[in-house]
C-alpha positions as CSV (number, residue, x, y, z in Angstrom):
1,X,0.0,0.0,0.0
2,X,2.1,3.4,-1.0
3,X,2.5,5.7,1.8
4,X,0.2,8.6,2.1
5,X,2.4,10.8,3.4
6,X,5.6,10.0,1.5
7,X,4.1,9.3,-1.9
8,X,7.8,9.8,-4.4
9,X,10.2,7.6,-4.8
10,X,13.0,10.6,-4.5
11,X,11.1,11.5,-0.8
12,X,11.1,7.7,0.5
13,X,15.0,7.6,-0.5
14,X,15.8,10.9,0.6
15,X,13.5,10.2,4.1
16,X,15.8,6.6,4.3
17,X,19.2,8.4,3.0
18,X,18.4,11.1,6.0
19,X,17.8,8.4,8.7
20,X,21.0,6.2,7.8
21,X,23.7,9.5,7.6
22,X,21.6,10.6,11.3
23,X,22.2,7.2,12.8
24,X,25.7,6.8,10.9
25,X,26.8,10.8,12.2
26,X,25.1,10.0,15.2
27,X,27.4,6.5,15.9
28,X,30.5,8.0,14.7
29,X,30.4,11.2,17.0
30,X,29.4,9.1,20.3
31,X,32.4,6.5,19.1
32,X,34.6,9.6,18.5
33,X,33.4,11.0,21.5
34,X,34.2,8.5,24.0
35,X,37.3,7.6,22.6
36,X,38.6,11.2,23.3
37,X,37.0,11.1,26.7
38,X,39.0,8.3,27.2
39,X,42.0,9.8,25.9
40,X,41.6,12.9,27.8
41,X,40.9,10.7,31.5
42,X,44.3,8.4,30.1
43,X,46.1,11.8,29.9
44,X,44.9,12.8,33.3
45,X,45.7,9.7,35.0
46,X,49.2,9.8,33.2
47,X,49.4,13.2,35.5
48,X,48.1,12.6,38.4
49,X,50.9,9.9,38.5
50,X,53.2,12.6,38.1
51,X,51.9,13.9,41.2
52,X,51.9,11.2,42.9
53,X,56.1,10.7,42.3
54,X,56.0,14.2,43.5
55,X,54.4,13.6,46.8
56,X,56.7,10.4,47.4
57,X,59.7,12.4,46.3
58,X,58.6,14.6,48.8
59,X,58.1,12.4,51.7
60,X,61.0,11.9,54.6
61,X,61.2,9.6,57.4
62,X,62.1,10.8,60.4
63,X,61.6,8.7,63.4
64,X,59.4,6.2,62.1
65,X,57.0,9.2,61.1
66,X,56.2,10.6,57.8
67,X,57.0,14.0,57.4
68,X,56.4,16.7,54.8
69,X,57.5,19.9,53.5
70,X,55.8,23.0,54.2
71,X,55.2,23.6,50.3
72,X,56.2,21.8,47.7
73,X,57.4,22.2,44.2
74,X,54.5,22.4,42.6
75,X,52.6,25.7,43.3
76,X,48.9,24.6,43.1
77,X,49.4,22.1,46.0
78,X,50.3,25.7,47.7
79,X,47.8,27.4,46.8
80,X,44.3,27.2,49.1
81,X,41.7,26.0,47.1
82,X,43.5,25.2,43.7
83,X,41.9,23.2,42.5
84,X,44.7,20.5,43.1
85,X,44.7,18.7,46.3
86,X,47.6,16.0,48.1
87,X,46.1,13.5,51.1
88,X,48.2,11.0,52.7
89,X,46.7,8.5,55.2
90,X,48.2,5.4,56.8
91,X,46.5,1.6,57.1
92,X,43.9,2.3,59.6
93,X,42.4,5.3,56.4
94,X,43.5,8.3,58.7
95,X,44.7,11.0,57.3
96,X,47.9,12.2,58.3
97,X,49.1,14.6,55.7
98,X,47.1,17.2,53.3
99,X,48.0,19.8,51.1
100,X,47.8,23.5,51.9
101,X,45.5,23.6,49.0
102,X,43.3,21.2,50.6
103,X,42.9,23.3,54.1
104,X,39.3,24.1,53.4
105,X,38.4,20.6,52.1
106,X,36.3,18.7,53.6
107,X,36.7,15.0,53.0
108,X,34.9,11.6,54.2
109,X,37.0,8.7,56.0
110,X,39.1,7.1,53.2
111,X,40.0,3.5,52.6
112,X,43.7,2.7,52.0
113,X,44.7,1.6,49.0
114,X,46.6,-2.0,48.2
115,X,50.5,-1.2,48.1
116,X,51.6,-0.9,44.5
117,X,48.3,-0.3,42.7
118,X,46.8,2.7,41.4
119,X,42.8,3.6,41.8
120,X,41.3,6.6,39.7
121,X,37.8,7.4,40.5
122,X,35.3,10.4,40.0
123,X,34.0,11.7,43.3
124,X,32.2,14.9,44.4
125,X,33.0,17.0,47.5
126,X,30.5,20.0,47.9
127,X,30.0,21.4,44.9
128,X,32.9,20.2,43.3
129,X,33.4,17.0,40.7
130,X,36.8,15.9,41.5
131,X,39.2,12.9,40.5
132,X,41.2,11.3,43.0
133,X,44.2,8.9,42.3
134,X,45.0,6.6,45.2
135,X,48.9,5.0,45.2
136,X,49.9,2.4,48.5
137,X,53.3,2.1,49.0
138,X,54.9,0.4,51.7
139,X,57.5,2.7,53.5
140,X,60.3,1.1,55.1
141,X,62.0,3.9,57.9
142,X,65.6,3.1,59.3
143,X,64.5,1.1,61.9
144,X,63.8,-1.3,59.1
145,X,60.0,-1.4,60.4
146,X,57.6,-1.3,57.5
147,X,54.0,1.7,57.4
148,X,51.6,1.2,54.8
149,X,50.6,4.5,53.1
150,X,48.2,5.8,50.6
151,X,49.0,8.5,48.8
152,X,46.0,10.7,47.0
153,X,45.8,13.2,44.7
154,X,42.4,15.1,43.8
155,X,42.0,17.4,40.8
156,X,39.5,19.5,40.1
157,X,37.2,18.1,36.8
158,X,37.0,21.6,35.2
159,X,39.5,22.0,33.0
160,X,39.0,18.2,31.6
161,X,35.6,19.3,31.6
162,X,35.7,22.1,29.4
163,X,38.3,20.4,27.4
164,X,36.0,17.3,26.7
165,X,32.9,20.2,26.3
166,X,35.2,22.0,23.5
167,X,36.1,19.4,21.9
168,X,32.7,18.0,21.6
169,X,30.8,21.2,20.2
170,X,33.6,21.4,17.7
171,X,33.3,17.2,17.0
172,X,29.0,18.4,16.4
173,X,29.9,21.3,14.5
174,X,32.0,19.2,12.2
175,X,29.7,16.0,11.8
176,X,26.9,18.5,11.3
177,X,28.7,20.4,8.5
178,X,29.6,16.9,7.3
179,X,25.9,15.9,7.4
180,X,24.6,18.5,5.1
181,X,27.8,18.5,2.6
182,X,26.2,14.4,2.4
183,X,22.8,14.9,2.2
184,X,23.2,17.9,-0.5
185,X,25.5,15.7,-2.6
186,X,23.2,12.8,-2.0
187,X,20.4,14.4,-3.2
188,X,22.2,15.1,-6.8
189,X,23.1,11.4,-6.4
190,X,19.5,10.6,-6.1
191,X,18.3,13.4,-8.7
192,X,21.0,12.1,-11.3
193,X,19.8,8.3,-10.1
194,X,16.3,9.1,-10.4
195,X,16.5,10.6,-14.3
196,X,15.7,7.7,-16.1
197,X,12.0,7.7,-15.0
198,X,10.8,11.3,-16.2
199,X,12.5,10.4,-18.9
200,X,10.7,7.3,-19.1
201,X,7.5,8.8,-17.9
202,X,7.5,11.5,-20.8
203,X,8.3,8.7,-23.8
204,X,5.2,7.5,-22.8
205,X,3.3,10.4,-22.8
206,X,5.0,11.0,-26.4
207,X,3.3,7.3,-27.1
208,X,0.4,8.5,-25.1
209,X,0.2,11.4,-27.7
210,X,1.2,9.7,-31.1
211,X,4.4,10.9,-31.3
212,X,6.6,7.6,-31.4
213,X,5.3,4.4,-31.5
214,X,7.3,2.3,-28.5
215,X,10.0,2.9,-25.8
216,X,13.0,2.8,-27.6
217,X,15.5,5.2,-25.4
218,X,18.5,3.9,-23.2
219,X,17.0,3.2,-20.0
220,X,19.4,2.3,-17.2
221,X,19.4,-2.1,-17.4
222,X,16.7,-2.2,-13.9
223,X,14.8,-0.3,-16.1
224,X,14.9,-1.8,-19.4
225,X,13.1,-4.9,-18.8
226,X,10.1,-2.4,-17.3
227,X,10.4,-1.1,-20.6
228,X,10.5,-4.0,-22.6
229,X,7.5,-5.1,-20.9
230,X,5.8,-2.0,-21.6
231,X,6.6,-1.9,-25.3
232,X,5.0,-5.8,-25.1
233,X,1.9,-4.7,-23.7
234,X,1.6,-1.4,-26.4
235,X,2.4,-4.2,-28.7
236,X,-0.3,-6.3,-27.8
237,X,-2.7,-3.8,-27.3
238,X,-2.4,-2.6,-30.9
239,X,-2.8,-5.8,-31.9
240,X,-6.4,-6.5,-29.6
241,X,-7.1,-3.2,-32.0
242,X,-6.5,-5.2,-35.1
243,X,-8.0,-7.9,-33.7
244,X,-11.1,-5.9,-33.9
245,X,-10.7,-4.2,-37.1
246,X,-10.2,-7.9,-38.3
247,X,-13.1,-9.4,-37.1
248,X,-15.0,-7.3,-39.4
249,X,-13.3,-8.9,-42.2
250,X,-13.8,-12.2,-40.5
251,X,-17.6,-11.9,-40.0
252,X,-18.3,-10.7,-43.2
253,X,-15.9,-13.9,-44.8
254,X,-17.5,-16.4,-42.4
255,X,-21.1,-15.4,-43.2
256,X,-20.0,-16.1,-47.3
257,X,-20.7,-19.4,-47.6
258,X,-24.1,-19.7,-45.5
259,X,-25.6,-17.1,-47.6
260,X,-24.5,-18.4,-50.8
261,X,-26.2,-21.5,-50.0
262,X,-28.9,-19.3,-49.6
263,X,-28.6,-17.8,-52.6
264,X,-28.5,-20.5,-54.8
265,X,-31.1,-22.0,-52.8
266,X,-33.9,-19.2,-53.5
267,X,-32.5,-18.7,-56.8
268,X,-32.9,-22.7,-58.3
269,X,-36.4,-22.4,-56.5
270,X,-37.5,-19.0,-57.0
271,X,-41.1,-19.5,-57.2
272,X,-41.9,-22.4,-54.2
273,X,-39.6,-23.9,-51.6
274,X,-39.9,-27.4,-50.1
275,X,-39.7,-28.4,-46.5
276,X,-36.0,-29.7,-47.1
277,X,-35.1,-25.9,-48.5
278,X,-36.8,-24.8,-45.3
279,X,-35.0,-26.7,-42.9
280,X,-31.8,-25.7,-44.9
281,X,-32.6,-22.1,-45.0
282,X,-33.4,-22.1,-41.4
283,X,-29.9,-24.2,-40.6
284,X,-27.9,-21.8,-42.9
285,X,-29.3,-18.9,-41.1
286,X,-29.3,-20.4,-37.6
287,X,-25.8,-21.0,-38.5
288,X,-25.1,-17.0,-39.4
289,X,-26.4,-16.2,-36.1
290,X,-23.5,-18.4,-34.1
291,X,-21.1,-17.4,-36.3
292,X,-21.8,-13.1,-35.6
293,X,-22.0,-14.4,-31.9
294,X,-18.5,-16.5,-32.3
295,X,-16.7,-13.8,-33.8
296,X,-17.6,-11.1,-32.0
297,X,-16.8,-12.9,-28.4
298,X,-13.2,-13.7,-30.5
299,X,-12.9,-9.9,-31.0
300,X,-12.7,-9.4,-26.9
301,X,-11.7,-12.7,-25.6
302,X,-7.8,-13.5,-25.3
303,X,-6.2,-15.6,-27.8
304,X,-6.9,-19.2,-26.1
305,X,-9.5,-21.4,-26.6
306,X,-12.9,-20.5,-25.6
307,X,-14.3,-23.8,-24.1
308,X,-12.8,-27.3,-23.5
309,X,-14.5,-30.0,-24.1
310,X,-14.4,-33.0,-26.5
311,X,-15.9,-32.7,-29.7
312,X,-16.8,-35.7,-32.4
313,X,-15.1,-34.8,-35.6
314,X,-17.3,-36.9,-37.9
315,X,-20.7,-35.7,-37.2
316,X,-19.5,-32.2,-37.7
317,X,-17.1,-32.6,-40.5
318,X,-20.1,-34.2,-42.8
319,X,-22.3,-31.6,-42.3
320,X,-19.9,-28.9,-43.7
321,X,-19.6,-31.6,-46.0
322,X,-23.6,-31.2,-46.8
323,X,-23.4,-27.4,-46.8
324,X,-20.4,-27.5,-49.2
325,X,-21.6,-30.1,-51.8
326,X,-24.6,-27.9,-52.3
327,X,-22.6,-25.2,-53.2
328,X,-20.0,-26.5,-55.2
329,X,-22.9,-29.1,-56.7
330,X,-21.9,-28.2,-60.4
331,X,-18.3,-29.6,-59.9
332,X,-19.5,-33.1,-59.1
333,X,-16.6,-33.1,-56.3
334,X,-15.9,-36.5,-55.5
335,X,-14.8,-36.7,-51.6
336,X,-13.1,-39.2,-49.6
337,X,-13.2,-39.1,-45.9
338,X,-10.8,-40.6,-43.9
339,X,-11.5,-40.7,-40.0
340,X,-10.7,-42.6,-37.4
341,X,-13.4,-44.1,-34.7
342,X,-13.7,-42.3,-32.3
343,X,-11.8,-39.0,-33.3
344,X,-12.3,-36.2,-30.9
345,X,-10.6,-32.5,-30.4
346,X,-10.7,-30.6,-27.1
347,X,-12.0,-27.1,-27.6
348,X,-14.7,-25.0,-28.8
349,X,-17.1,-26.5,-31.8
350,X,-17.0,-23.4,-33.1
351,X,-13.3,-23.1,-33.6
352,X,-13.0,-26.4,-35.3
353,X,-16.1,-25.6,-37.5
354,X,-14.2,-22.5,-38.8
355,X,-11.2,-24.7,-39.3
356,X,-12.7,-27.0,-41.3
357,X,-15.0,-24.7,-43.0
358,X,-12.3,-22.3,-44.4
359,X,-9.9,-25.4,-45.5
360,X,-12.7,-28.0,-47.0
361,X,-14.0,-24.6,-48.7
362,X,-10.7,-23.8,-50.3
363,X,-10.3,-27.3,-51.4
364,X,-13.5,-27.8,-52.8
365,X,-12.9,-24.2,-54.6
366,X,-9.5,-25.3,-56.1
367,X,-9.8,-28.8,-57.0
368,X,-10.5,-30.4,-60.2
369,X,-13.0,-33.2,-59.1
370,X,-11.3,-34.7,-56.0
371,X,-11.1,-33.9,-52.4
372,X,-10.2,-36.3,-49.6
373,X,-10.4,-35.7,-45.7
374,X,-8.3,-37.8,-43.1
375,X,-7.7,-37.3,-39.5
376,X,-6.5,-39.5,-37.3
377,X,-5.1,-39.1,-33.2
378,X,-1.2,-40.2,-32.8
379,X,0.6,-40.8,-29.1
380,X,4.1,-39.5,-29.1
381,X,6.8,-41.2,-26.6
382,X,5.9,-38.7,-24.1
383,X,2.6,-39.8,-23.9
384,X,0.9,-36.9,-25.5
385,X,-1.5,-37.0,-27.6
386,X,-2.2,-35.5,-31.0
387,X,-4.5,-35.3,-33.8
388,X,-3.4,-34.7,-37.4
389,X,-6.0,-33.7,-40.1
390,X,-5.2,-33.6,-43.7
391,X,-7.1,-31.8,-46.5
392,X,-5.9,-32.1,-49.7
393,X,-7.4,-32.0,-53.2
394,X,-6.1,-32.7,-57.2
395,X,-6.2,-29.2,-58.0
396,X,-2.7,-27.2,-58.6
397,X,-0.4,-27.6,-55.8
398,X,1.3,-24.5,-53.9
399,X,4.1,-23.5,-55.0
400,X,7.0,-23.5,-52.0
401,X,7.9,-19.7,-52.5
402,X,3.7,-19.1,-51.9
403,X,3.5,-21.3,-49.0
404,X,4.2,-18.7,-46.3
405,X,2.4,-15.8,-48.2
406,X,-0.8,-17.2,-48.4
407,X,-0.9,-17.8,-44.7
408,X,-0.9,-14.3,-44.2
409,X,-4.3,-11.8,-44.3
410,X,-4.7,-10.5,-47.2
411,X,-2.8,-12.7,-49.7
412,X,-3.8,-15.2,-52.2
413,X,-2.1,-17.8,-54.7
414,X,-4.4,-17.4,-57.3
415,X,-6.3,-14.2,-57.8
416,X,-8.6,-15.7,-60.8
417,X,-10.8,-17.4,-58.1
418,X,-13.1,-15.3,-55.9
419,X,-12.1,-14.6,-52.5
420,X,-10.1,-12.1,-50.2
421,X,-7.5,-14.5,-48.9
422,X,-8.9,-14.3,-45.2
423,X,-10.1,-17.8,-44.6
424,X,-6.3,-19.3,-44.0
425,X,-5.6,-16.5,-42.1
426,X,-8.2,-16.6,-39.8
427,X,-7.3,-21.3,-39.4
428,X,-4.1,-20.4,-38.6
429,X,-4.9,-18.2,-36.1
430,X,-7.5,-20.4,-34.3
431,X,-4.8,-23.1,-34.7
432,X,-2.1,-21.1,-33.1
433,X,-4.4,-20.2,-30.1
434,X,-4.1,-23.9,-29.3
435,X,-0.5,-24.2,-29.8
436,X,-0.9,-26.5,-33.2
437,X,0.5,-26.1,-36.1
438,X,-0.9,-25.8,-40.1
439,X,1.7,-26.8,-42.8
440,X,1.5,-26.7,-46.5
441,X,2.6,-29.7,-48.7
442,X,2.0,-31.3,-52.3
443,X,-0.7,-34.0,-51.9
444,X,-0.4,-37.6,-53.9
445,X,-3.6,-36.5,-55.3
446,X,-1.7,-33.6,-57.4
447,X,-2.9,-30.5,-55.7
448,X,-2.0,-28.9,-52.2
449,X,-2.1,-30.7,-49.4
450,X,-2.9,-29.0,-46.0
451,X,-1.6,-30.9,-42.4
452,X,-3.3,-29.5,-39.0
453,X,-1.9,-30.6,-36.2
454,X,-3.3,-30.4,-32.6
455,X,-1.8,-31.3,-29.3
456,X,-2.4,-32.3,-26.2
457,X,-5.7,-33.9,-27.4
458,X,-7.4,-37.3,-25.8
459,X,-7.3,-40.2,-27.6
């Protein structure tokens, strides 16, 4: 279902390009940010250790007590309130030594610290955040008697503070400059991406208007089989229009026949007709009526077979037979038929009837005095089965050069008989539809010789 609110393609990429550079930005900068904390608290540490050898530089025995200067070398352990503060306390945690800096401090009972390890913590004392190294040593005096100390030293967390603070508006600043230098140049990505399909959008609106007759540009290859299938279904839309405009031609062909039966009907018997001329009027008519119905449901129906069932080919083979004898009665065509017991097709009766029509009616039209029907059902090593119907006649035979042209609509071997080469267009066709096949060959009897195959047929 396309979003309502994000209804382009360019806005769902740009909306997805946005969230992946905010989340990538976003990673990066808390990555990049906590490694420089870390650098920053590994620097500290480093000089808080400093420090620390200060204080134990500092420190004298005397007596088997730890003494002191009064200031030392660095000048913000001096200096009240510095920001910098030195503690000493012995094993039991009380303190014995502070800083002059650390007068005014005000600090909770300390635990000592295990000889020969360093502790860094974060720790707040009023209102200041403060870091506090703790170092045990074991001091050995010249008695040879052995204290435990810990040494401590606290520094203020401003200055790492505002160095941590700088650094991470300029880090922002950066990754934010960054962001919109990507999402500017990712949007001409996107726009540059994203040019096939105007492009493709106004071809078809060229089509649309009659100005070119299929997609034919160089679309990008994800977009070319859009295209191809595009220009397939233009294709076979133009041809559904034929389709129509052929039906026409169709209709009027199919309809020939019954009315010249008709015709020469009413014209042998002008003044009275019989109950047989009757029932043959009423057939041939009743017959016209299907076949406006058939064609016209061929004009809007896809190119498959209308109905499946099985359909006896004797019973409606001889009556085109009938209809076509009365026609061509002044030829005297003798006709052979040829088919097997039981011989059935799967499809609609109406296809087959045109089939049969438009090929029995050409071979009665071009033959001398013979004609000869076979079909018969064959079972290939697959197991399928097929039916094969031959039509052929002693009439001139087809020409191989002619064989493929007078398949098409329109064309015709021998323009001295009356016709409008339509009828073995429209067979192949119906064939087709059923994925068979209609080949053109010389017959034994001397004329042409027409093979219809049709698969996947019972047997």
């Amino acid at each position: 279902m396309p979003s309502l609110l994000m209804p382009s393609l360019r806005g769902r990429l740009t909306l997805a390009a946005c969230l992946i550079l905010l989340s990538f930005l976003g990673f990066t900068g808390y990555v990049l940010d906590r490694a420089f904390q870390h650098s920053v608290e590994n620097a500290l540490l480093e000089r808080l250790k400093t420090h620390i050898y200060a204080l134990l530089t500092a420190a004298e025995d005397e007596n088997g007590n730890l003494i002191m200067p009064t200031l030392l070398q660095d000048p913000e352990f001096n200096r009240i309130d510095s920001g910098r503060y030195g503690i000493i306390i012995n094993h039991n945690g009380k303190e014995i030594w502070r800083s002059p800096s650390a007068i005014s401090l005000s600090l909770p009972k300390q635990t000592p610290t295990t000889a020969g390890a360093y502790h860094l913590t974060k720790t707040r004392i009023g209102k200041d955040n403060l870091y506090r190294i703790s170092y045990g040593v074991i001091w050995e005096n010249q008695n040879g008697s052995e204290s435990h100390y810990t040494f401590q030293v606290l520094q203020n967390t401003l200055p790492t503070d505002a160095e941590i603070s700088g650094f991470r508006q300029t880090l922002w600043r950066w990754l934010g400059g960054l962001g919109l230098l990507l999402l500017a140049i990712q949007g001409a990505i996107l726009r540059w991406g994203l040019a096939p399909l105007p492009r493709l959008a106004e071809d078809l609106h060229r089509i649309e208007q009659g100005k070119q007759d299929q997609l034919s540009g160089n679309y990008p290859s994800e977009l070319q089989p859009v295209a191809t299938n595009l220009n397939l279904l233009i294709a076979n839309e133009r041809r559904q229009r034929q389709r129509y405009r052929n039906t026409l031609a169709d209709l009027a062909h199919s309809l020939k026949t019954p009315l010249a039966i008709l015709r020469g009907i009413v014209s042998a018997q002008p003044a009275t007709l019989n109950n047989e001329s009757f029932t043959i009027i009423d057939e041939q008519i009743n017959r016209m009526d299907q076949l406006v119905s058939y064609q016209l449901q061929r004009a809007v129906s896809p190119e498959t077979s209308l109905s499946s069932k099985p359909i006896e080919l004797m019973p409606l083979a001889l009556k085109l037979i009938r209809s076509l004898e009365k026609v061509y009665q002044d030829k005297g065509v003798s006709l052979q038929v040829e088919i097997d017991t039981p011989c059935r097709f799967i499809g609609d009766e109406r296809d087959l009837m045109e089939v049969l029509g438009n090929l029995l009616d050409n071979a009665f039209k071009f033959c001398r005095h013979r004609v000869k029907l076979s079909a018969k059902h064959l079972t290939t090593p697959t197991g399928n089965n097929r039916l094969f119907i031959n039509i052929e006649n002693d009439g001139s035979p087809i020409p191989t050069a002619e064989q493929a042209r007078i398949l098409q609509r329109g064309a015709r071997a021998d323009t001295s008989q009356p016709g409008q080469g339509i009828g073995l267009a429209v067979a192949l066709e119906i064939i087709t539809s059923y994925q068979g096949t209609l080949a053109i060959d010389q017959s034994t009897l001397g004329g042409a010789l027409f093979r219809v195959e049709f698969p996947h047929q019972p047997g």
